[in-house]
C-alpha positions as CSV (number, residue, x, y, z in Angstrom):
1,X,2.2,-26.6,-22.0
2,X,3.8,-23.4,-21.8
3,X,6.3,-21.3,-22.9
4,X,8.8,-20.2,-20.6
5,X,11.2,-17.6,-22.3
6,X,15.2,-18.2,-21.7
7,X,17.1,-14.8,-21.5
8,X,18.9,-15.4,-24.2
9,X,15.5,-15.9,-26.1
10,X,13.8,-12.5,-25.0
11,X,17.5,-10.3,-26.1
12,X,16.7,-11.9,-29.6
13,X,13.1,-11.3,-29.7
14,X,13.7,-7.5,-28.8
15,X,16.3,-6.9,-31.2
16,X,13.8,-8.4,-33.7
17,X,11.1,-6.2,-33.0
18,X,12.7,-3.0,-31.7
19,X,15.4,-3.1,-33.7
20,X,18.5,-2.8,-31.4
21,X,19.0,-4.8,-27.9
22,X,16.7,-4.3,-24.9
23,X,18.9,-1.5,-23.0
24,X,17.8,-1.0,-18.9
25,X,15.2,1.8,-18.4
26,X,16.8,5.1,-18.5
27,X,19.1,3.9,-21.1
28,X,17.6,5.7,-23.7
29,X,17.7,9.5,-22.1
30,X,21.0,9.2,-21.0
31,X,22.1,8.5,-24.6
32,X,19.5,11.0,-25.6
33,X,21.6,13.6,-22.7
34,X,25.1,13.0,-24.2
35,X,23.5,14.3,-27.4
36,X,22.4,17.3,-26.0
37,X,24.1,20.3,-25.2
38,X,25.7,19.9,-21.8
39,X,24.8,16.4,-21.5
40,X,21.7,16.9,-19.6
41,X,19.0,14.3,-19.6
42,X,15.3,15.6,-18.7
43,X,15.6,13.4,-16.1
44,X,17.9,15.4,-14.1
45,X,16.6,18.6,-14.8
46,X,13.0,17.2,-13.6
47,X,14.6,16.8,-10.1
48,X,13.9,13.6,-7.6
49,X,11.1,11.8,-6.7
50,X,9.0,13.3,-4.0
51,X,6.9,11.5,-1.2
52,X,3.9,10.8,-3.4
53,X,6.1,10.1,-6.4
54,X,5.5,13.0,-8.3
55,X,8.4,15.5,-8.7
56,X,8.7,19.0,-9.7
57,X,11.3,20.9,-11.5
58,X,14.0,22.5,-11.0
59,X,15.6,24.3,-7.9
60,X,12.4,23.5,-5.8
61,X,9.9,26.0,-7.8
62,X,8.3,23.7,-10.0
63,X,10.3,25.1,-13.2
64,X,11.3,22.4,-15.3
65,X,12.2,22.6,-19.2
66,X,10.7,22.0,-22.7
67,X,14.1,20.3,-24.4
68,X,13.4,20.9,-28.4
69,X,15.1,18.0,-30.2
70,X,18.8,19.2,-32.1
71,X,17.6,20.4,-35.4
72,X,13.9,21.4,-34.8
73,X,15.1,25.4,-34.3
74,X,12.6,25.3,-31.6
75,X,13.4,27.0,-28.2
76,X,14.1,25.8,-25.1
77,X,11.5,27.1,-22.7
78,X,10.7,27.1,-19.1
79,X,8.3,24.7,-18.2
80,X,5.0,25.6,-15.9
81,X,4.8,23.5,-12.8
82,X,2.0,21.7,-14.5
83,X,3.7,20.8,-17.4
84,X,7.0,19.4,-15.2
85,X,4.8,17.5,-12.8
86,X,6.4,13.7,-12.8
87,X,5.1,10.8,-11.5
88,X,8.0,7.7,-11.3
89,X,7.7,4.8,-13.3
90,X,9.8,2.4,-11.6
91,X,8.4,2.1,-7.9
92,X,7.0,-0.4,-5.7
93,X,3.1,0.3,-6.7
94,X,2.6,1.4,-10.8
95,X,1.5,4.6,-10.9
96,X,-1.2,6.1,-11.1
97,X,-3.1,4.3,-8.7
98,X,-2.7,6.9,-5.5
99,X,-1.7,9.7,-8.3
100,X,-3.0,12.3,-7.7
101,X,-6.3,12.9,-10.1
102,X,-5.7,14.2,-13.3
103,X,-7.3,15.9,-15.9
104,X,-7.0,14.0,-18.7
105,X,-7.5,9.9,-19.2
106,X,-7.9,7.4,-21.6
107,X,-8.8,3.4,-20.3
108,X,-8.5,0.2,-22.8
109,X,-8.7,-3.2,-23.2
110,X,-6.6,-5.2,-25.5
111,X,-7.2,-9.0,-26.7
112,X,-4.2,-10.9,-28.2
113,X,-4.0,-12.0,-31.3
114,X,-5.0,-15.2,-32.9
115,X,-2.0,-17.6,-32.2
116,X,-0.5,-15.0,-29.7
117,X,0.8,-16.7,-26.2
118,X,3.3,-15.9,-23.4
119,X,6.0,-15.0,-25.2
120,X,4.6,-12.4,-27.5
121,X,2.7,-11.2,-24.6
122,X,5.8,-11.0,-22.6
123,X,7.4,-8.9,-25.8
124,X,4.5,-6.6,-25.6
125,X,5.1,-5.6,-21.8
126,X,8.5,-5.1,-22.2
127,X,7.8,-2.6,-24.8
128,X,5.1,-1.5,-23.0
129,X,7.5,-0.4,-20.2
130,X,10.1,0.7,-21.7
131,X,7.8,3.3,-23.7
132,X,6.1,4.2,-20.6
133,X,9.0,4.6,-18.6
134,X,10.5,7.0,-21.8
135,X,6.9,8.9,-22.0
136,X,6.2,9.2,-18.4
137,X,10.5,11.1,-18.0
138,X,9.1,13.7,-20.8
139,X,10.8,12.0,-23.6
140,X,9.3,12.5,-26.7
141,X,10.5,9.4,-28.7
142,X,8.3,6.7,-29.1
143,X,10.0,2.6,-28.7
144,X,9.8,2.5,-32.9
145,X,12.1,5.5,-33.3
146,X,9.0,7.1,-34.8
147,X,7.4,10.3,-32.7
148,X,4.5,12.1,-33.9
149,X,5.3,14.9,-32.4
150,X,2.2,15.5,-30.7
151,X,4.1,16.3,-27.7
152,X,7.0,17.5,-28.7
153,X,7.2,20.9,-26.5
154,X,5.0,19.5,-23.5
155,X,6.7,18.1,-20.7
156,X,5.8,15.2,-18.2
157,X,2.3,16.8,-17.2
158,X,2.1,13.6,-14.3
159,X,2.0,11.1,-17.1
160,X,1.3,8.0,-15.5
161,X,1.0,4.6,-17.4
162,X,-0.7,1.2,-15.3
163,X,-0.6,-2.5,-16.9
164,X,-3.0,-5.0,-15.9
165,X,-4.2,-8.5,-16.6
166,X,-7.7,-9.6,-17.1
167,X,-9.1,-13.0,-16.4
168,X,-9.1,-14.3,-20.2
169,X,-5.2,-13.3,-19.9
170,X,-4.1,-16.4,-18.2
171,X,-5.9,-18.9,-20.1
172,X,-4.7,-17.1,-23.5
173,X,-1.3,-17.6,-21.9
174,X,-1.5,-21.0,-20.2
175,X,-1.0,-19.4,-17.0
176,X,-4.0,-20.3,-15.8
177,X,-2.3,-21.9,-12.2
178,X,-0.9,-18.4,-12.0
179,X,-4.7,-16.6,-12.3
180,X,-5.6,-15.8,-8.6
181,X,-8.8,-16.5,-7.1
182,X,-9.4,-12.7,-6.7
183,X,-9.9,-12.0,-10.4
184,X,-13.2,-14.6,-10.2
185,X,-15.8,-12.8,-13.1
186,X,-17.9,-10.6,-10.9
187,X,-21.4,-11.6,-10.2
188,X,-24.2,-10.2,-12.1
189,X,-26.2,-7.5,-10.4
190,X,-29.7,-6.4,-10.8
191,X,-29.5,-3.2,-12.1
192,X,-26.9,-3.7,-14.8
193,X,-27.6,-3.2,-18.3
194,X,-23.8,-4.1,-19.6
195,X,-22.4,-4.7,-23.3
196,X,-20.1,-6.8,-23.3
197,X,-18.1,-5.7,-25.7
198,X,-16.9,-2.5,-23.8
199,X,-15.7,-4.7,-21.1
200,X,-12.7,-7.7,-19.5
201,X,-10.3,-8.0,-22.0
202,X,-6.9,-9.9,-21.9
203,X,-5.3,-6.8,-21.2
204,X,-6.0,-3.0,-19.1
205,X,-4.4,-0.3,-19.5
206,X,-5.1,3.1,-17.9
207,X,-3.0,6.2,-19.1
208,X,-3.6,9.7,-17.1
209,X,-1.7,12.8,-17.2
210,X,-2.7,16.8,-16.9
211,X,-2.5,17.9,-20.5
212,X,-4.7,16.1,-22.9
213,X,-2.3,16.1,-25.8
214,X,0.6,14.3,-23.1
215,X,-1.9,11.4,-22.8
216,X,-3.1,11.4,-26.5
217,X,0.6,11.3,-27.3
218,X,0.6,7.6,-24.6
219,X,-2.1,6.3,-26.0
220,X,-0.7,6.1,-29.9
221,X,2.3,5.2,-28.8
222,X,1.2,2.3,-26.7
223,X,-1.0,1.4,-30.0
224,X,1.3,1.4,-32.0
225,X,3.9,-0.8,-29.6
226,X,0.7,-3.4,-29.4
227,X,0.8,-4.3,-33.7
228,X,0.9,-7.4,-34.5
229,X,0.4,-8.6,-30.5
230,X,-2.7,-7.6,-29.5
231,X,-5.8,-5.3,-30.6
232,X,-7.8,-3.0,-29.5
233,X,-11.6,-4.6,-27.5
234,X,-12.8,-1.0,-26.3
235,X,-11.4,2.2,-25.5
236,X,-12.7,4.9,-23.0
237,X,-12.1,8.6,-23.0
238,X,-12.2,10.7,-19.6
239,X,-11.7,13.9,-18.2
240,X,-11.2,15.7,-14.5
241,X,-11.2,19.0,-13.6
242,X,-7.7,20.7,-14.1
243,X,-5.0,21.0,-11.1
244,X,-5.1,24.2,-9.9
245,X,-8.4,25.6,-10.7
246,X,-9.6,25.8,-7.5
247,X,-8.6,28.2,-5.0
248,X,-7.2,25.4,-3.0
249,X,-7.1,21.4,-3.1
250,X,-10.2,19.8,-3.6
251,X,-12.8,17.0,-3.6
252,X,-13.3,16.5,-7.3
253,X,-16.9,16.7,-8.2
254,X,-18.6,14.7,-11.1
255,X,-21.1,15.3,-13.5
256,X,-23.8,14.9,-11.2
257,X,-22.2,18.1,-9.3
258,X,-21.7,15.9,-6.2
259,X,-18.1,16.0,-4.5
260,X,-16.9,12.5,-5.3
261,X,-13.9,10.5,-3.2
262,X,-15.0,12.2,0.3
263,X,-15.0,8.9,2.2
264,X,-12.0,7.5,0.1
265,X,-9.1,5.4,2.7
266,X,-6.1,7.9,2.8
267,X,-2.7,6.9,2.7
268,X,-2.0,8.5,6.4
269,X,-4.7,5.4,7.8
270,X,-2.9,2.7,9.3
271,X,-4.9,0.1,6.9
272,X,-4.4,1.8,3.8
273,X,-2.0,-0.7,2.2
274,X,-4.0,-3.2,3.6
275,X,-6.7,-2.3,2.1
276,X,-5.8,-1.6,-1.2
277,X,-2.6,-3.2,-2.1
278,X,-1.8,-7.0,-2.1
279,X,0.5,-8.1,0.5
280,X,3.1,-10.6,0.1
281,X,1.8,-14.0,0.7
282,X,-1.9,-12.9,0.1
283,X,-1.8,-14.2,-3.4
284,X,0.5,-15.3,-6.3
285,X,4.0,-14.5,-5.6
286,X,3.6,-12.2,-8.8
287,X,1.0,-10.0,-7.5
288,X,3.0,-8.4,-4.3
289,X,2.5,-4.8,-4.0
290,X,-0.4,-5.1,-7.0
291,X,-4.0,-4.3,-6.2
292,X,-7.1,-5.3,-8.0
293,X,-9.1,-2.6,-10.0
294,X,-13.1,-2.9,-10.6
295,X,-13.7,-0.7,-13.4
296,X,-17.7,0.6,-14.4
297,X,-19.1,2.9,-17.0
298,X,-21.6,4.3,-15.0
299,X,-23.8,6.6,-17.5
300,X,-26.0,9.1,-15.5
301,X,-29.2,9.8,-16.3
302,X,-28.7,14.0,-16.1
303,X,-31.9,15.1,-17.3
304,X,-33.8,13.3,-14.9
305,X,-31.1,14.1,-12.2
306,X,-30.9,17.7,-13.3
307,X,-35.2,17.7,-12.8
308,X,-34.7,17.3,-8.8
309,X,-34.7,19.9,-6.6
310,X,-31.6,20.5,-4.5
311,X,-33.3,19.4,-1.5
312,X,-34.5,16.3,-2.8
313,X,-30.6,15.9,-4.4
314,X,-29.2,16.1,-1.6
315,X,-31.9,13.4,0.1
316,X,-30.7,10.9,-2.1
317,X,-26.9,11.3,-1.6
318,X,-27.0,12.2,2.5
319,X,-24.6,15.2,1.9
320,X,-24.7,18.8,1.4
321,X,-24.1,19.3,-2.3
322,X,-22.0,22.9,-1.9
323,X,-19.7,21.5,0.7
324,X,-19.6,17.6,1.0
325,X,-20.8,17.4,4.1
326,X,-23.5,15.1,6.1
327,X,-26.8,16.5,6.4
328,X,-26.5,15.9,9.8
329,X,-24.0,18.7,9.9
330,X,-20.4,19.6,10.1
331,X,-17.7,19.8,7.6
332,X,-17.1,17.2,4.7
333,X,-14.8,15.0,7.2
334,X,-17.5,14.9,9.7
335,X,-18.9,11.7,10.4
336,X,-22.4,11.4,9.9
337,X,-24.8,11.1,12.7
338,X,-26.9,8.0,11.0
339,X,-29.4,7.7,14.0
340,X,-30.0,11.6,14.0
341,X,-33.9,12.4,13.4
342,X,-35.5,15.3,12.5
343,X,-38.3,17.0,14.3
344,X,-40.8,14.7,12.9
345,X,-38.9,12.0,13.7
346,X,-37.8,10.7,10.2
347,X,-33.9,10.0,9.9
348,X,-32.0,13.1,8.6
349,X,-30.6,10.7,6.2
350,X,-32.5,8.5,5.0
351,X,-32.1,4.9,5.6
352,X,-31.3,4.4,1.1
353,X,-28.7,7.1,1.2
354,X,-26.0,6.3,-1.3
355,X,-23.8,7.7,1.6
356,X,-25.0,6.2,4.1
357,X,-25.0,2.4,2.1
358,X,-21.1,2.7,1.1
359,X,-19.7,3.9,4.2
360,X,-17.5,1.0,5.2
361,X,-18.9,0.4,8.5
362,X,-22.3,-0.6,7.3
363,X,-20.6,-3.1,5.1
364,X,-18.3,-5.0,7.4
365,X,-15.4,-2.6,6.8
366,X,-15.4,-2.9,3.3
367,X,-13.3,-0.4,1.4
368,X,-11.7,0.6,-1.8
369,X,-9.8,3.4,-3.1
370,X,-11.9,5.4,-5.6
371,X,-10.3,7.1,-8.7
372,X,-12.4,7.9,-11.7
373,X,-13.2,10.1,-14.6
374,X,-16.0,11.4,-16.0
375,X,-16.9,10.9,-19.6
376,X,-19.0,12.8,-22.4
377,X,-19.4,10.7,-25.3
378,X,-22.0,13.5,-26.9
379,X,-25.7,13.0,-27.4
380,X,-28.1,10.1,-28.3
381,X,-30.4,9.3,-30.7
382,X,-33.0,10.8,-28.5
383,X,-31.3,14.1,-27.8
384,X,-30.1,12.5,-24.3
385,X,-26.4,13.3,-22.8
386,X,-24.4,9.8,-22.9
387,X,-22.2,10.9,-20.4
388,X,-21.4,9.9,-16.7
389,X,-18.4,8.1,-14.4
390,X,-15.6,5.9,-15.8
391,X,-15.7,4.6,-12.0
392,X,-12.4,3.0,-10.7
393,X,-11.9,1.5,-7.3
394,X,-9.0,0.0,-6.1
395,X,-8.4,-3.3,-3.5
396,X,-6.4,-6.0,-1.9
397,X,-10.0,-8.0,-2.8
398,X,-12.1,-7.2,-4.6
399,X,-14.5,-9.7,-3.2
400,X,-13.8,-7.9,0.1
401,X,-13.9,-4.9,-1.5
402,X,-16.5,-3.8,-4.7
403,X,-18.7,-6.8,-4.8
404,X,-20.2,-6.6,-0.7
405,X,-21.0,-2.7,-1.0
406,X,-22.3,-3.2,-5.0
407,X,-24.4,-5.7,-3.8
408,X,-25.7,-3.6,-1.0
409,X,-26.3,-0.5,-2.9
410,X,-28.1,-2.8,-5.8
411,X,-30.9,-3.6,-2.9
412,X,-31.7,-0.3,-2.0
413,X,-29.5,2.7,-3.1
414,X,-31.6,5.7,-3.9
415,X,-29.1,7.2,-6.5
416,X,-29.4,3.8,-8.7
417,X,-32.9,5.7,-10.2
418,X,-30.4,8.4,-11.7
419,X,-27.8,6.0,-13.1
420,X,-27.1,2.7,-15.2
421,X,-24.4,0.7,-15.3
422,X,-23.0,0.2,-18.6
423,X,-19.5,-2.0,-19.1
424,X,-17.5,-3.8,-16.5
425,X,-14.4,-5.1,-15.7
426,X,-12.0,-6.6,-13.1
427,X,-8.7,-6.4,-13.5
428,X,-5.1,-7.7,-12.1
429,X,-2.6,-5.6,-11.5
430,X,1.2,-6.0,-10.3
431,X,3.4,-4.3,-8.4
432,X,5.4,-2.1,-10.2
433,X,8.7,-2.7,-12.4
434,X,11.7,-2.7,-11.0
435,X,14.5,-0.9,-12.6
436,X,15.6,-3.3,-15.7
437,X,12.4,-4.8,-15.4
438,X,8.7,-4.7,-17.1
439,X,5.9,-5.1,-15.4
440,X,4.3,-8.2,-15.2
441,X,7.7,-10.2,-15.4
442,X,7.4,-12.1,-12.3
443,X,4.1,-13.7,-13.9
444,X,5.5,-14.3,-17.6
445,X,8.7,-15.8,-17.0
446,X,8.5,-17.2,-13.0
């Protein structure tokens, strides 16, 4: 039987573990912006939400404000336009899902508590949002009233925060008739090696932002908000190269030097919220607007990588490694020429390609958005990097999505020699929270 939680309920329940009522998001900095001098929250000095849901600062030029606490005898100093970067927190998809990349991540997986259910799970994402939705503005206080001060004199840096639910969620819940068929336990594959205890989980969460000491500062916080609810199952540290150190935009490359996200569905294609978000109807009620994220430690094996010649690199992706693009010619956007031979009549790109296996058209229009990081977790025992892709793709379905090309490349893929995959997980999640609302609400109290 379960739990649902009356409204009166939940207002007690907050006051008893925050301390004072559960206020509406925002709340919080405008009380915070009558204290200031002038009245003037960060939020309004961080500007409006732009098309991709990151904003920049002030009067257009990407100069936001470093807001020192009354007291501290710290200045108030212009911000770069890194540092005032802000991504929304209360829009249709959570954030950080078609973010932007950023330079800095952490990924974990909670498991509730012994005797932990609905309720306190529901308490535990309404304190997750509301600190999220405080962090992700440039606030520095934390939900307990309690700040390290980490990141005291940073601003937003595109903080983003995403919530999501793993399969073991709903029966720890009894929500199982909520759990939708799409979070089925992937299927083993042939060349995984996983531990299981760096993957599922009851609970995901994935925290990004551009300065490292912005998402360090997210990540105790949400720790700390999850005491008593829920612990800690595995944790994952990642990295991308900074905004802005390249002359101009780029394909982000991984470890492996390769350009990585080339063939990625853009948000101009006609199908993009097809393929990657969850339309209403095409599941629980709850999981509108959500999408379904795969996530793989995939550690790369870089000496033996590293021993290939570039050719022979190059061979087993099907791209040029300078510029991205397919050996058959072009620019990185150029379609490959799959029958294209060379003069002694072999296929310019080979026929176990990794690019040539994922591209969506040789698996029956399968697609998914790919967002990672790469990770360096030092060197082994034997003097071997452990370090590789935190690999994150992003569907309607996975089953449409991750498992038909994963198959595919576990039959034949000529870049599985170089890498092993390490921890998995599938994950649900929901649209994003309205304003007053937490994410995951339509699930714990429909």
């Amino acid at each position: 039987m379960t739990d649902r939680i009356p409204s009166q309920d939940r207002a007690t329940q907050d006051r008893a573990t925050t301390g004072r009522a559960s206020a509406a998001p925002g709340a919080a900095e405008d009380r915070t912006a009558q204290e200031r001098p002038g009245g003037v929250s960060r939020r309004a000095l961080l500007g409006t939400a732009g098309a991709t849901g990151l904003v920049l600062g002030a009067a257009g030029g990407g100069v936001g404000y470093a807001l020192a606490p009354e007291g501290s005898g710290a200045p108030t100093e212009a911000l770069s336009q890194l540092g005032a970067r802000r991504a929304m927190f209360h829009v249709k998809h959570q954030p950080g899902i078609t973010t932007p990349l950023q330079a800095k991540g952490h990924l974990l997986a909670f498991d509730l508590l012994a005797g932990k259910g609905r309720r306190e799970a529901a308490n535990l994402l309404r304190r997750w949002s509301g600190t999220a939705g405080r962090l992700m503005a440039g606030e520095a206080v934390a939900a307990d009233g309690h700040d390290t001060g980490v990141a005291l004199d940073a601003g937003p840096a595109s903080l983003t925060v995403t919530f999501g639910f793993g399969h073991s969620f709903f029966s720890r819940t009894g929500l199982e008739k909520q759990r939708p068929e799409a979070l089925a336990p992937l299927p083993q594959f042939s060349s995984d090696h996983l531990d299981a205890k760096r993957g599922n989980g009851d609970l995901w969460v994935q925290i990004g932002a551009d300065d490292a000491l912005v998402a360090f500062h997210a990540l105790r916080a949400l720790q700390k908000d999850a005491r008593g609810t829920a612990r800690v199952r595995w944790q994952m540290n990642g990295f991308n190269r900074s905004p802005g150190a390249t002359a101009s935009p780029r394909t982000a490359r991984n470890l492996m030097g390769q350009l990585d996200g080339t063939g990625n569905p853009k948000e101009s294609d006609k199908d993009f919220a097809q393929r990657v978000f969850v339309g209403a109807g095409d599941g629980p009620e709850w999981m509108a607007n959500g999408s379904y994220v795969v996530m793989r430690r995939i550690r790369m094996l870089l000496d033996e990588w590293e021993g290939l010649g570039l050719a022979e690199q190059e061979k087993v992706i099907g791209r040029r490694k300078s510029t991205g693009a397919p050996l058959t010619g072009g620019g990185e956007r150029t379609e490959p020429e799959l029958d294209a031979t060379d003069k002694a009549g072999d296929l310019v790109i080979p026929l176990n390609a990794h690019a040539r296996i994922t591209r969506p058209d040789q698996n029956g229009g399968a697609a998914m958005l790919r967002r990672p990081f790469s990770y360096h977790d030092g060197i082994d025992a034997d003097g071997v990097p452990d370090a590789g892709l935190l690999f994150l793709c992003w569907q309607a379905d996975p089953l449409r999505g991750f498992v038909p090309v994963q198959r595919k490349l576990d039959r034949g893929d000529a870049l599985s020699e170089y890498i092993r995959h390490e921890a998995s997980g599938l994950y649900a999640v929901p649209g994003g929270a309205g304003k007053g609302e937490y994410v995951g609400q339509g699930l714990l109290e429909g």
